[in-house]
KOLZA-505598 format. One record per residue (C-alpha): y, z, x; residue in one letter; residue number from 1. Coordinates in pm, 1 decimal. Each point is the difference from the previous one (the first is absolute). Example, Ala and Ser with C-alpha at 12.3 -4.5 7.8 and 13.67 -1.06 7.14 Angstrom:
BEGIN
REC/y/z/x/palum/bakol
REC/-450.0/780.0/1230.0/A/1
REC/344.0/-66.0/137.0/S/2
//
This chain:
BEGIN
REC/y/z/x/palum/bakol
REC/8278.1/-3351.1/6410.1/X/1
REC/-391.7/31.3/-6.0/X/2
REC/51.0/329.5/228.9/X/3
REC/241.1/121.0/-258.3/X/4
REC/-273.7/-47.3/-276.2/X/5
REC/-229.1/176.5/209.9/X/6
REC/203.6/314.9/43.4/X/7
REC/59.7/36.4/-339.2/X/8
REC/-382.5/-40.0/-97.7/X/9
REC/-49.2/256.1/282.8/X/10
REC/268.1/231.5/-154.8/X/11
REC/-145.6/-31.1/-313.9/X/12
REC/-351.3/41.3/42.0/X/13
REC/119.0/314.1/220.6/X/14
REC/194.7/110.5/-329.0/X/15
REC/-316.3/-49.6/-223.0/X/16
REC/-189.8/191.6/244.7/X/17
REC/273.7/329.4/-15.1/X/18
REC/-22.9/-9.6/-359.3/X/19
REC/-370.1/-27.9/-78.7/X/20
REC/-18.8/359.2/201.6/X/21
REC/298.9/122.9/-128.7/X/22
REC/-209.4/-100.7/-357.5/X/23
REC/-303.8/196.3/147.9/X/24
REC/181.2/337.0/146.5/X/25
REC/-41.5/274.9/-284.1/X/26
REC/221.9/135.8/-147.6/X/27
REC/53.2/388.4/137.6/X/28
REC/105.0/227.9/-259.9/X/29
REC/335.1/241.7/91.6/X/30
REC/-132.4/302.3/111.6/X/31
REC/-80.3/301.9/-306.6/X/32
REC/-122.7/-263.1/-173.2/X/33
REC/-236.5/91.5/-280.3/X/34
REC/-204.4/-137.2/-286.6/X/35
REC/3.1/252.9/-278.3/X/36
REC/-288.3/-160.9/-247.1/X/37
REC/57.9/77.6/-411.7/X/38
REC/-218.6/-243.7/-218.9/X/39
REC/178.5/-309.3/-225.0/X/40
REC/117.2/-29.2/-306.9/X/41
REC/-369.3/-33.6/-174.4/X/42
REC/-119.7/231.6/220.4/X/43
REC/-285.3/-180.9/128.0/X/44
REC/109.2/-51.3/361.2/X/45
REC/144.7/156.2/286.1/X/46
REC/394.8/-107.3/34.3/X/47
REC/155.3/118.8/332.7/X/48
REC/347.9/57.9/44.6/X/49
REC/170.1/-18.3/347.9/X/50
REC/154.6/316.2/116.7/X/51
REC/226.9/109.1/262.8/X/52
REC/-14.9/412.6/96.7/X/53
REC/265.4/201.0/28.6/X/54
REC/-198.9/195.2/308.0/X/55
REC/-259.4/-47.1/244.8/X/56
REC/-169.9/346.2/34.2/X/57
REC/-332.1/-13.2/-114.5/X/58
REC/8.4/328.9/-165.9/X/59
REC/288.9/-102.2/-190.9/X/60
REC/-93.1/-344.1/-103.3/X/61
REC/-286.3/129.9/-204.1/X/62
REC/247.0/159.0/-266.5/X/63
REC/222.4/-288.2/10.3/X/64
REC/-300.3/-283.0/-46.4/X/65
REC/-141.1/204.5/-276.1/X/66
REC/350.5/55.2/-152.6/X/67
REC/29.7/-378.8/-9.4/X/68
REC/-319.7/-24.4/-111.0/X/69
REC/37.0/197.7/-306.9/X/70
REC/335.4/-188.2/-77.5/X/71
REC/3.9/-333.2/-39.6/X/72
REC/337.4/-147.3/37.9/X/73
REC/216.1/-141.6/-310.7/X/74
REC/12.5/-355.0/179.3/X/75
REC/-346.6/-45.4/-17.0/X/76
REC/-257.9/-127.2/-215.7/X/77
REC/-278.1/237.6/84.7/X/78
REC/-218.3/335.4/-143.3/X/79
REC/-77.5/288.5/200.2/X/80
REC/-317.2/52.9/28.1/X/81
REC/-25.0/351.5/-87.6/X/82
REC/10.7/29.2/-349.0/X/83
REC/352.5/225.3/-68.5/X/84
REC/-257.5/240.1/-207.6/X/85
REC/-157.5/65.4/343.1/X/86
REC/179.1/317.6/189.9/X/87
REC/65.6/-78.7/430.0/X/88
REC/-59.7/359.8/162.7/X/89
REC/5.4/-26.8/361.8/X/90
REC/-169.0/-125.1/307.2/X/91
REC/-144.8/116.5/325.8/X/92
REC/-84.4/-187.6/321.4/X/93
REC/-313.0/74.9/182.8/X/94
REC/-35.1/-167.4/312.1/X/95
REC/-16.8/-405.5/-133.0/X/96
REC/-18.7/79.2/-356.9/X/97
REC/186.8/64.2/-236.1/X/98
REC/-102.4/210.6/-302.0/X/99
REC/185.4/-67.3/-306.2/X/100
REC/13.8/253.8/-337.9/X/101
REC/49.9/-64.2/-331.7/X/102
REC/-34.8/172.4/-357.8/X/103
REC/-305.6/53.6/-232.4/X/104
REC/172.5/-356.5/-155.1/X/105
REC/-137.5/-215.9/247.3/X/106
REC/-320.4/-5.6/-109.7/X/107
REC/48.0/-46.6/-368.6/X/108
REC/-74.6/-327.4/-97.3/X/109
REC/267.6/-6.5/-249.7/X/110
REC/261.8/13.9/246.3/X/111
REC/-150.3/-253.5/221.0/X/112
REC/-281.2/-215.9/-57.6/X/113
REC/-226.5/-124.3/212.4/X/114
REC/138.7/-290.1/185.4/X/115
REC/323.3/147.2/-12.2/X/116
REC/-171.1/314.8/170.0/X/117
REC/-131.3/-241.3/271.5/X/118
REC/346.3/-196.9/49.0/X/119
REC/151.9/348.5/52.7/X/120
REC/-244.2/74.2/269.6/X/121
REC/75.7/-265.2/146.4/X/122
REC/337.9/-12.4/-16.3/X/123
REC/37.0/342.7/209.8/X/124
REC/-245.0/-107.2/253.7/X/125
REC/174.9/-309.1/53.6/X/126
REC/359.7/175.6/31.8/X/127
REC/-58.2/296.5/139.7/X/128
REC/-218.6/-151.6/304.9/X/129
REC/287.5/-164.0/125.8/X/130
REC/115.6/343.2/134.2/X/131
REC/-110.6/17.8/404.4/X/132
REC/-251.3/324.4/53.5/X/133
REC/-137.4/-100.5/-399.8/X/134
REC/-301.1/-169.9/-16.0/X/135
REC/-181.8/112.4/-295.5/X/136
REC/134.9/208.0/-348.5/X/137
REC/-235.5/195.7/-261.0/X/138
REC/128.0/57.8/-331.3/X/139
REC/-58.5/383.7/-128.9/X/140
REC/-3.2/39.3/-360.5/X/141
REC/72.8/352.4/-69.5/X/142
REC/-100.9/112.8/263.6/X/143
REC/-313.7/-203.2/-27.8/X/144
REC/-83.6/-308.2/189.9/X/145
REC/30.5/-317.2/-205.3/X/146
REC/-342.1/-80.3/-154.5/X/147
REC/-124.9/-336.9/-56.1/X/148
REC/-156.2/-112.1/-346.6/X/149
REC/-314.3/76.1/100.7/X/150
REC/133.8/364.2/81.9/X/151
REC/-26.9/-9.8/389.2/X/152
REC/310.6/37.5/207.1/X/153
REC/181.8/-303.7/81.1/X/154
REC/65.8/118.5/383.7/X/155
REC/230.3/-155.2/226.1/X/156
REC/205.9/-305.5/-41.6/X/157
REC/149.5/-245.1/236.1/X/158
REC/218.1/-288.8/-41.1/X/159
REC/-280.7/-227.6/140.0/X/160
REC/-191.2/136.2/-354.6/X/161
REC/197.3/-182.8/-219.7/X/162
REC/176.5/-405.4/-5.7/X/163
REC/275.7/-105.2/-255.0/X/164
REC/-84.2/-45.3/-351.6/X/165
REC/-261.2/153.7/-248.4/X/166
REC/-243.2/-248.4/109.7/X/167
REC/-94.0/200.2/283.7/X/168
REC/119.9/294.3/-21.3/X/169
REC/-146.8/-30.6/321.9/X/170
REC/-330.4/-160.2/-209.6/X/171
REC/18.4/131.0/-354.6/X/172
REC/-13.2/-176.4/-324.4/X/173
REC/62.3/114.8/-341.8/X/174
REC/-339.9/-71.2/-222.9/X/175
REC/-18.5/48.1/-400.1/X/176
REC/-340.8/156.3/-114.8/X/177
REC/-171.7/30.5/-312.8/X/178
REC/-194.4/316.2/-8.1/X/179
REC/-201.3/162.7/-282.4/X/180
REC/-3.8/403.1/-48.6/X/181
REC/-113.2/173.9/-305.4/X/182
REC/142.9/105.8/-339.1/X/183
REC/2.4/371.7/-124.4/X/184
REC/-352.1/-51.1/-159.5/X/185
REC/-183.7/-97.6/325.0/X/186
REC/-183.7/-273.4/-173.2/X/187
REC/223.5/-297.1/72.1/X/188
REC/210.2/-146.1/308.6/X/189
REC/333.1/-111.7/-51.6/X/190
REC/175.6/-251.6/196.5/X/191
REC/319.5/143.5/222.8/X/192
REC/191.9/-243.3/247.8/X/193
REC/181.5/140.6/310.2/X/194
REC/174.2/-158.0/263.6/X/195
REC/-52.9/48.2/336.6/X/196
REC/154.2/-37.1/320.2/X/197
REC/-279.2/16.5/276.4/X/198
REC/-75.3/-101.9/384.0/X/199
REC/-114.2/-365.6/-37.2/X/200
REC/-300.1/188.2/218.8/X/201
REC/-139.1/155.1/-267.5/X/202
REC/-233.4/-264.6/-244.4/X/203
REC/69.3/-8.3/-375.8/X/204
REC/-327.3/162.2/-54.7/X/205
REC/25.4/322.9/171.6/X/206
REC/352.2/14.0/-108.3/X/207
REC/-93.1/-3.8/-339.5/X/208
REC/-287.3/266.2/31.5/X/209
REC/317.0/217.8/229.1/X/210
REC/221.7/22.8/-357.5/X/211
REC/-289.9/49.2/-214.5/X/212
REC/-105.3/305.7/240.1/X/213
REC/404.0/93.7/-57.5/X/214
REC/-63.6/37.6/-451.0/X/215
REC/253.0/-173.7/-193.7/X/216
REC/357.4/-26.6/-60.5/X/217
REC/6.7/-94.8/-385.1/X/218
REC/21.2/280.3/-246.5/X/219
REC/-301.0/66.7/-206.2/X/220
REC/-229.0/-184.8/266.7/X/221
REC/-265.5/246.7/228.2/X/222
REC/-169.7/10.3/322.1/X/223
REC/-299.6/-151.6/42.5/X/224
REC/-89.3/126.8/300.3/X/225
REC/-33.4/310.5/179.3/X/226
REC/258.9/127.6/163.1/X/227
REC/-114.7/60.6/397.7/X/228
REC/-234.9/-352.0/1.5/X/229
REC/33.0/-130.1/361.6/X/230
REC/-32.2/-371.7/26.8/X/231
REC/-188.4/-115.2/258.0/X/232
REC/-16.1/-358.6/9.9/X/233
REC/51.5/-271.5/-163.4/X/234
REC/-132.4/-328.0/78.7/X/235
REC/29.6/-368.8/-170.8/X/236
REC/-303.2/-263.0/44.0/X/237
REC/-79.4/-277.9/-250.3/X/238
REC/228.2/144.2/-278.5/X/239
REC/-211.5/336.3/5.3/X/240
REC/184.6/252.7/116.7/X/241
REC/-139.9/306.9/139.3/X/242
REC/157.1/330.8/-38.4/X/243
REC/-85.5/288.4/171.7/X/244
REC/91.9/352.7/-120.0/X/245
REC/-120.2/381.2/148.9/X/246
REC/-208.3/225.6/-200.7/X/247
REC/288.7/134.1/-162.6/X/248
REC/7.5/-306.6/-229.4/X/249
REC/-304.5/141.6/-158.4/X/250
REC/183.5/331.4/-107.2/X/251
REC/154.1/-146.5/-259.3/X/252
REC/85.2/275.0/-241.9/X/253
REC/207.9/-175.3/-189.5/X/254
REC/-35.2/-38.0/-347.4/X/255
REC/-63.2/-342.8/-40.6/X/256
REC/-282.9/-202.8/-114.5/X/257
REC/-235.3/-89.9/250.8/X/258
REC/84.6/-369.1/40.2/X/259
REC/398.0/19.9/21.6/X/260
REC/-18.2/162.3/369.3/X/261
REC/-183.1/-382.4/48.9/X/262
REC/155.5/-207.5/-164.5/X/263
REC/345.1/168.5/41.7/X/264
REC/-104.7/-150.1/367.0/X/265
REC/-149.4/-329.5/-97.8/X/266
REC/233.1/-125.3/-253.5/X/267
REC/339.7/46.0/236.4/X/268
REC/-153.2/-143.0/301.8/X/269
REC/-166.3/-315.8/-250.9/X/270
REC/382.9/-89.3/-40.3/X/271
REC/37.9/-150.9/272.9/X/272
REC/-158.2/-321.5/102.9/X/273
REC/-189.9/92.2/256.2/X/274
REC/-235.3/211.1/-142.2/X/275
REC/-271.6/-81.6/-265.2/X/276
REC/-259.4/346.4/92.7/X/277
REC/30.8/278.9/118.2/X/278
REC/-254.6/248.6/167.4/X/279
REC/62.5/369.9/8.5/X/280
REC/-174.6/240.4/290.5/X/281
REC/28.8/344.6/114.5/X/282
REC/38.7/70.0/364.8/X/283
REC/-134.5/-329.7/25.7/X/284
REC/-290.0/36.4/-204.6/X/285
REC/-73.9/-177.8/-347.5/X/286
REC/-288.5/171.6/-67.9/X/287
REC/209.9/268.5/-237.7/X/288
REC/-14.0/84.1/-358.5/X/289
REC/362.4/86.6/-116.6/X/290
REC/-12.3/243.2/-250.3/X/291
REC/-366.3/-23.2/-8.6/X/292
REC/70.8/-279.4/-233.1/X/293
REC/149.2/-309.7/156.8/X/294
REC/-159.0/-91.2/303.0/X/295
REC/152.7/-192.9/298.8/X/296
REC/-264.5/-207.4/150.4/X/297
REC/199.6/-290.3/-210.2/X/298
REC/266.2/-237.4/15.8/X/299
REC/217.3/24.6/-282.8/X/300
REC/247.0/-255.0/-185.4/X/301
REC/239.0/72.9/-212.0/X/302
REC/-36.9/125.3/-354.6/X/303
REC/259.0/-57.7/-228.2/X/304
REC/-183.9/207.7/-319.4/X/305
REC/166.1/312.2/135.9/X/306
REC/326.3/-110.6/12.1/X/307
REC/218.8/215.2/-283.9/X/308
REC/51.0/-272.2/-294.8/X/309
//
């Protein structure tokens, strides 16, 4: 009897032992197995959808991903993330990338916005990769590489770029700022807020300087600073921040009243909590009259007597 018991405790524990690593072997997906990503229902998140090809020829699976891509099937709950106002044209392979073209509508903001721009990206970096010799895509616009928003191109992607879910977007965040332009008499700033979706990288405060160097969006509101500024730098240290700009900050032409170029600068980056001052300089100088009438060598806070009433 007692050598009975023990046999079955030994079968047992031997049975325990089989399934724990049965539990622990993954799972291997059939073979043509694909993950074609399209975004949910909000559109706020990748949403991959299993796949099975119909080939295995690298130079055909291209067409076929992207056809699946651009389709999403009438079982499931997903977007593409092309906007349909966006026109495919073609692709080429170049050794491990894979270049990508679409129409002019890409890059209108009206067809895509900004995070849904980003989701997109990654989207076809994330499918696409999965074909073997494919490393890396780049996304023409026609004809043009894809520019980032601060007008540079955006290069190369990988899968490794990018992780699930607008969170990332392999590190970016979405950030609403309240910026202040000009009205059509250059004597006043008026207030203009703009969301933006950014590398969590890139600080608040030389984001915010980045869109006022872009002008405005709002009808009826005007730049405040000169097109072709460079920013430098842009540093952060007891609630002053520092902003560095080249000389071409001083060729402001525009015509404005002397103060808006300032406070335009000032009273944006003052909405946000960590800034109380801010100090202006010119190829890293503050010794510099702008306009021969305001000069630099100051800290400045900001001034709500030239807001428009």
């Amino acid at each position: 009897m007692r050598r009975t018991i023990w046999l079955l405790l030994l079968l047992m524990a031997l049975a325990a032992g089989c399934g724990r690593k049965q539990e622990q072997a993954p799972e291997e997906e059939p073979e043509g197995t694909y993950k074609i990503y399209y975004l949910n229902s909000s559109m706020t998140r990748l949403a991959p959808q299993r796949y099975y090809t119909k080939t295995r020829e690298p130079g055909e699976l291209i067409p076929e991903l992207m056809d699946r891509f651009l389709n999403v099937p009438n079982d499931v709950d997903s977007q593409v993330a092309l906007s349909d106002k966006v026109g495919y044209l073609g692709y080429r392979q170049e050794d491990q990338v894979l270049f990508l073209y679409f129409d002019a509508g890409y890059g209108s903001k009206v067809n895509m916005n900004a995070t849904r721009e980003i989701l997109c990206r990654a989207a076809l970096a994330k499918t696409m990769t999965q074909i073997e010799g494919i490393d890396y895509i780049s996304i023409y616009v026609a004809d043009q590489p894809l520019l980032d928003s601060g007008g540079n191109p955006v290069g190369v992607l990988s899968d490794s770029d990018f992780i699930e879910g607008i969170s990332d977007i392999n590190s970016y965040e979405k950030s609403q700022l309240n910026l202040f332009f000009t009205d059509e008499t250059g004597q006043h700033l008026v207030g203009e807020t703009r969301e933006v979706v950014h590398s969590i990288n890139t600080s608040l405060e030389r984001l915010i300087v980045e869109e006022l160097l872009k002008g405005p969006q709002a009808a009826g509101h005007y730049r405040t600073l000169p097109e072709g500024t460079k920013l430098l730098n842009v540093s952060l240290n007891e609630n002053i921040c520092y902003i560095n700009f080249d000389s071409a900050f001083l060729n402001n032409t525009l015509d404005v009243n002397e103060y808006i170029p300032i406070y335009s600068i000032v009273n944006s980056l003052s909405e946000i909590s960590t800034v109380s001052k801010v100090q202006i300089t010119i190829n890293g100088s503050q010794d510099v009259m702008f306009r021969d009438v305001v000069s630099l060598n100051a800290q400045f806070e900001r001034n709500l007597e030239i807001l428009e009433e």
